[in-house]
C-alpha positions in Angstrom: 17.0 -2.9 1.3 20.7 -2.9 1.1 20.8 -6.4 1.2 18.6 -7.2 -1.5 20.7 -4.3 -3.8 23.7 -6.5 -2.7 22.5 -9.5 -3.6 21.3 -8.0 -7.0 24.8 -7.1 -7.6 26.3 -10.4 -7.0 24.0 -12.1 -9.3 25.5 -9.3 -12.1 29.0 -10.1 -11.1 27.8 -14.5 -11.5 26.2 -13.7 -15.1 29.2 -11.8 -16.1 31.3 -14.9 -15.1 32.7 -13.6 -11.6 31.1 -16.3 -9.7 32.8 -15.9 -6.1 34.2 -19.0 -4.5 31.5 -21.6 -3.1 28.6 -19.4 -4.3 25.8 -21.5 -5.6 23.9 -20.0 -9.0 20.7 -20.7 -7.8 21.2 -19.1 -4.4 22.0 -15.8 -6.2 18.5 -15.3 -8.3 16.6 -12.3 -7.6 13.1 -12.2 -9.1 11.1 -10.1 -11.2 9.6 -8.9 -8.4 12.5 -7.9 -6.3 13.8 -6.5 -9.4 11.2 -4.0 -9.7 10.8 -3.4 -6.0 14.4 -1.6 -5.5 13.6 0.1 -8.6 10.3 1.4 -7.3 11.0 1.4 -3.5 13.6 4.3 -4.0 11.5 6.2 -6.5 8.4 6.0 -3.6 10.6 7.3 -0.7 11.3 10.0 -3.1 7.7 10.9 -3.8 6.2 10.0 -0.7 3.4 12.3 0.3 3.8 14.4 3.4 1.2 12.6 5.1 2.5 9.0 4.7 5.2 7.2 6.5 6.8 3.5 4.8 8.3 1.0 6.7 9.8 -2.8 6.1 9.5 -4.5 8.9 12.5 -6.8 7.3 14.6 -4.9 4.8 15.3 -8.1 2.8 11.6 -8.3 2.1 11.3 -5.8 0.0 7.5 -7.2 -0.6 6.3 -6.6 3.2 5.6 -3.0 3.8 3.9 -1.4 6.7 2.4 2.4 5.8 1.3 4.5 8.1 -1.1 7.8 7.1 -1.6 10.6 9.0 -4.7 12.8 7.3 -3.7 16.6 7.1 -7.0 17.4 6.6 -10.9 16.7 6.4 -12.9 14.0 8.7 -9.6 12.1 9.4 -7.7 14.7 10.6 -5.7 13.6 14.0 -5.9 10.0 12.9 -3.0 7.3 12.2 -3.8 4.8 10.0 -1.8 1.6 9.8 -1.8 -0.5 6.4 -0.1 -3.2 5.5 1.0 -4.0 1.7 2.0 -7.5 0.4 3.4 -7.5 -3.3 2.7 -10.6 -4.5 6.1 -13.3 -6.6 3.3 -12.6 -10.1 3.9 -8.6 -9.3 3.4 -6.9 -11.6 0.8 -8.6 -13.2 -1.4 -8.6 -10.3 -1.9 -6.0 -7.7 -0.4 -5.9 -4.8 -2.4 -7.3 -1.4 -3.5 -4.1 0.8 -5.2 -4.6 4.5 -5.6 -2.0 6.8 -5.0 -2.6 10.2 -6.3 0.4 11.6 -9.9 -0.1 13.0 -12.0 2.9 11.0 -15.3 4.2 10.4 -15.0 4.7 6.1 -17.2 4.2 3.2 -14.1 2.5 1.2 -12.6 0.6 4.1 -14.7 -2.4 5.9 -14.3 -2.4 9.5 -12.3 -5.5 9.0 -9.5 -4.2 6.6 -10.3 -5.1 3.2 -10.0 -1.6 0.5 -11.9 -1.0 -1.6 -9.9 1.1 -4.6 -10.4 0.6 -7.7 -6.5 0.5 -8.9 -6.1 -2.3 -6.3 -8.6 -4.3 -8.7 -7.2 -7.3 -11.1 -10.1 -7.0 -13.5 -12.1 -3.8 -13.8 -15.0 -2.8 -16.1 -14.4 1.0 -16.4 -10.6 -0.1 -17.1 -9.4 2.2 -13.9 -8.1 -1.0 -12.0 -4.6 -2.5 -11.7 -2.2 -2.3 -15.0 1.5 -3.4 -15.4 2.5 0.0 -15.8 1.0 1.0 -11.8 3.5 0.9 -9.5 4.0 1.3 -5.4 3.9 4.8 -5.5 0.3 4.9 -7.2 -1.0 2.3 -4.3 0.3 4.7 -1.7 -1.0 7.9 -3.1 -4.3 6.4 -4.0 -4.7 5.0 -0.3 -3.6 8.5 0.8 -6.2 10.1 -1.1 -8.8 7.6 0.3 -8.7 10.1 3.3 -9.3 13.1 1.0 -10.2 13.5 -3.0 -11.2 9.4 -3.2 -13.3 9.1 -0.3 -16.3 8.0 -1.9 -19.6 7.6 -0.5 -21.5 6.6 -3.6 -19.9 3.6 -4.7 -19.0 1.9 -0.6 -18.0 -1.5 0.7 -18.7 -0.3 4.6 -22.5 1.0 3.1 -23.7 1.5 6.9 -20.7 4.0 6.6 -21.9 5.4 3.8 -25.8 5.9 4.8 -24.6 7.0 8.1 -23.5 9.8 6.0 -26.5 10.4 4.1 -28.5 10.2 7.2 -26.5 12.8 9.2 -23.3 14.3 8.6 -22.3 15.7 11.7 -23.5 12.8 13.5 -20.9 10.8 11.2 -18.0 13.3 11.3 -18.2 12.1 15.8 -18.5 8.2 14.5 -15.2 9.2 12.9 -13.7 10.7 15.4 -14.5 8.4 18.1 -13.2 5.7 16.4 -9.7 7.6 15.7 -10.0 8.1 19.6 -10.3 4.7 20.0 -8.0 2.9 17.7 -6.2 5.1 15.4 -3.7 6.6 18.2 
């Protein structure tokens, strides 16, 4: 991250006119994007919820974020959760990209990674997906409360998940667990 903030300063000092010997204008641009990252990457680790741990696996990608979450409470309770978090170059315009990587047993989360949260949306009907004015710290807490408030088994993209549920409760709450025995270590 400090990197990126460095670079964003020497573009500054190259538009005020202190272009430093050999530099190349072009090689100085920062994006939109990156922009708004450092902006909002400081303000998330400030508001981060208890249960959630960020990490860039290359802190001049900014866009690349690994979060982990670690459920304080209800059926995913023990488990850690690994998702990955891709902010597209049109950010924010567009959402960003979420996967997680964590094999799980959840009415909102397919077995193979894809979310499904309505703020992650482009284009929504009941106007509750992605806007310009969302930022990182929505996508985290919204994928933390996935595991608590937003776990939603009427509206599901795993629907065996979700009838499992229906069918027996208890019998679901073990599915749960066994996975987080299995993969979410």
């Amino acid at each position: 991250m400090l990197t990126l903030a460095s670079k964003l300063k020497r573009e500054e000092g190259v538009r005020a006119g202190r272009t430093p010997a050999g530099s190349n204008d072009a090689s100085h641009r920062v994006s939109i994007r990156d922009r708004l990252l450092i902006k909002e990457v400081s303000e998330l680790e400030a508001n981060l919820p208890n249960t959630c741990k960020v990490t860039f696996p290359d802190e001049n990608k900014l866009y690349h974020i690994q979060l982990a979450i670690s459920p304080d409470e209800g059926y995913y309770l023990g488990g850690k959760f690994q998702f990955e978090i891709e902010v597209p170059e049109a950010y924010n315009m567009v959402p960003p990209r979420v996967k997680c990587l964590t094999r799980i047993w959840h009415p909102n989360i397919a077995e193979t990674g894809e979310i499904c949260l309505s703020l992650l949306r482009e284009h929504s009907i009941d106007g509750t997906g992605w806007a310009p004015t969302r930022t990182l710290k929505d996508v985290v807490w919204g994928l933390n409360s996935l595991f608590t408030d937003l776990l939603n088994f009427d509206d599901p993209l795993n629907i065996d998940a979700a009838e499992h549920h229906l069918r027996d409760k208890e019998d679901f709450r073990n599915k749960v667990q066994d996975f987080i025995k299995n993969y979410a270590r």
